[in-house]
C-alpha positions in Angstrom: 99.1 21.4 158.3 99.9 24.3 159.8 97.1 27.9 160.0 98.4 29.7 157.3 98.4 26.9 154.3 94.7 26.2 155.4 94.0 30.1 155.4 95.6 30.1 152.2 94.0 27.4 150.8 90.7 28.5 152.4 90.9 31.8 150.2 91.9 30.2 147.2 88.7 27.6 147.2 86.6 31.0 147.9 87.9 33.0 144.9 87.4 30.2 142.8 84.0 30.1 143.9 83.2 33.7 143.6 85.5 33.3 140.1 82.8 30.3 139.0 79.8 32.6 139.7 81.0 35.6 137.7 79.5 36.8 134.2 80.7 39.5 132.0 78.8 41.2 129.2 78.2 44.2 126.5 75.2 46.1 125.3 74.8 49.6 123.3 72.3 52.2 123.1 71.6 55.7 121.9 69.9 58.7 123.0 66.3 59.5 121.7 67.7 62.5 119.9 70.6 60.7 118.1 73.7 62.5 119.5 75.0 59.9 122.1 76.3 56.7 122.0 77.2 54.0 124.6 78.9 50.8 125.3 78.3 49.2 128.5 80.2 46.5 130.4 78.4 44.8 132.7 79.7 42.0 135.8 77.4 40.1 137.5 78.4 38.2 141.0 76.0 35.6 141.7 73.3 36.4 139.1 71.7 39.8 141.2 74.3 42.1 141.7 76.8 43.4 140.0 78.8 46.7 138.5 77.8 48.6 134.7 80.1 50.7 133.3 78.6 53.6 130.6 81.0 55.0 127.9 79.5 57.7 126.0 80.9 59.1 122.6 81.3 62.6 124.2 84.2 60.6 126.4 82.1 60.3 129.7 82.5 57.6 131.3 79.8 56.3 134.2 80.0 53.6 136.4 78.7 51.9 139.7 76.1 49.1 141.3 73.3 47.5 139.6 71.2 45.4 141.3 68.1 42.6 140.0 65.6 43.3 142.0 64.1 39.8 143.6 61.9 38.3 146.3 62.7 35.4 148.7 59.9 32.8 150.1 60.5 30.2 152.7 58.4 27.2 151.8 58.0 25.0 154.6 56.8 21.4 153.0 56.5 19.4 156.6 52.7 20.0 156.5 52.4 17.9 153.1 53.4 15.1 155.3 50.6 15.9 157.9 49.0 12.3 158.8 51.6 10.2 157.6 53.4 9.5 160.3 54.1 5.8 162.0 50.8 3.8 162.5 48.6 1.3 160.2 50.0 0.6 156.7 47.9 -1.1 154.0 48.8 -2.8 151.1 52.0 -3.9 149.8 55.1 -1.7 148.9 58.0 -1.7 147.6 60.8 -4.1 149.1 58.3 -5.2 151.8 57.5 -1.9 153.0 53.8 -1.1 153.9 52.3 2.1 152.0 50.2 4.4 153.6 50.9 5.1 157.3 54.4 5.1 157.9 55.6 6.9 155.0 56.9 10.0 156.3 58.9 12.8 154.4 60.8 12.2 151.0 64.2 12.7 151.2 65.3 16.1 151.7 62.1 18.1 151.2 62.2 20.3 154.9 62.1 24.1 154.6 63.4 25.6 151.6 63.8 29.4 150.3 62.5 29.8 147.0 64.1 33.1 144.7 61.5 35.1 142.7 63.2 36.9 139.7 61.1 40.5 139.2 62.8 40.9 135.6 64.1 44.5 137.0 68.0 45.7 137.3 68.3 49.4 138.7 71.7 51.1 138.6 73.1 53.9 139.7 76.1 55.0 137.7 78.2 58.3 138.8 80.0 60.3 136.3 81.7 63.5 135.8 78.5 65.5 135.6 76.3 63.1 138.1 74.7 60.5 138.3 73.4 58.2 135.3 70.0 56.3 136.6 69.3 52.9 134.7 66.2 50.4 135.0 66.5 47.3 132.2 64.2 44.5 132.1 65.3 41.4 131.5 64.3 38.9 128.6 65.2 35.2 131.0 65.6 36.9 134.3 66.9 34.0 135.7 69.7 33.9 133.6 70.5 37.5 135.1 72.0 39.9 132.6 73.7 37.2 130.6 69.9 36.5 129.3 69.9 40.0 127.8 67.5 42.6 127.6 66.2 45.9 127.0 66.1 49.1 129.2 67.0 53.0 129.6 69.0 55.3 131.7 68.6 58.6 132.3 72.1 61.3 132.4 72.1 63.9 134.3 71.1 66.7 132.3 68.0 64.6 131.4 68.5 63.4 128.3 67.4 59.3 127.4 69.4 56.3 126.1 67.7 53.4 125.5 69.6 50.4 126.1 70.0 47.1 124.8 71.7 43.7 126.1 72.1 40.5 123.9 72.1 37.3 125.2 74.7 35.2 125.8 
């Protein structure tokens, strides 16, 4: 095989991956005072990131990044295993092995990063007049936006639509 069918193929397998990982969505909201409407679409890459488009009945439109806002932990298990190296064994296990000393690790439990979900999106979408800020919270936050929730954005002359996203 020659460099370009594996490059080809190489890209292919990727944007079937990125493809696999990809949700769409709706919500609507309304400003406090009544006079504005919107209908967003939202697309999430790999459950934090994504884009939100904003179209308001007075024909703006707003769009840009959004962003769940999470926290990453490396858990290091190895020191659960702490004494249970090779040495003595006592009493009888299972096919013929020893318990106790000797044991060692289970399978694949070495260092691991864990993903906290905060619950938060912020966006930042720009329109024809600015910039339209947006902070949601999110009902199953590990679902991302596709586990809906509730939120508000702020246009640029001030004014406050409250948001809302259904499940899926």
């Amino acid at each position: 095989m020659t460099a370009l069918p594996i490059r080809a193929a190489a890209a292919s397998l990727i944007a079937i991956a990125a493809a696999a990982c990809t949700t769409t969505g709706i919500g609507t909201g309304q400003s406090i005072s009544g006079h504005i409407t919107a209908n967003f679409n939202w697309t999430e890459t790999g459950g934090t990131q994504g884009t939100l488009v904003a179209h308001l009945s007075n024909g703006e439109i707003f769009q840009g990044p959004m962003f769940q806002i999470t926290q990453e932990a490396r858990v290091d298990y190895g020191p659960l295993w702490n004494g249970w190296g090779p040495g003595w064994g006592w009493g009888g296990g299972w096919g013929g092995r020893r318990w106790g000393w000797g044991w060692g690790g289970w399978g694949g439990w070495g260092p691991d990063t864990i993903t906290q979900y905060s619950g938060q999106v912020l966006a930042n979408l720009q329109g024809p007049a600015g910039f339209m800020r947006c902070h949601f919270t999110l009902m199953s936050p590990s679902y991302g936006m596709a586990g809906g929730g509730i939120g508000q954005c702020q246009l640029p002359h001030g004014e406050i639509i409250n948001a809302q996203f259904p499940r899926h």
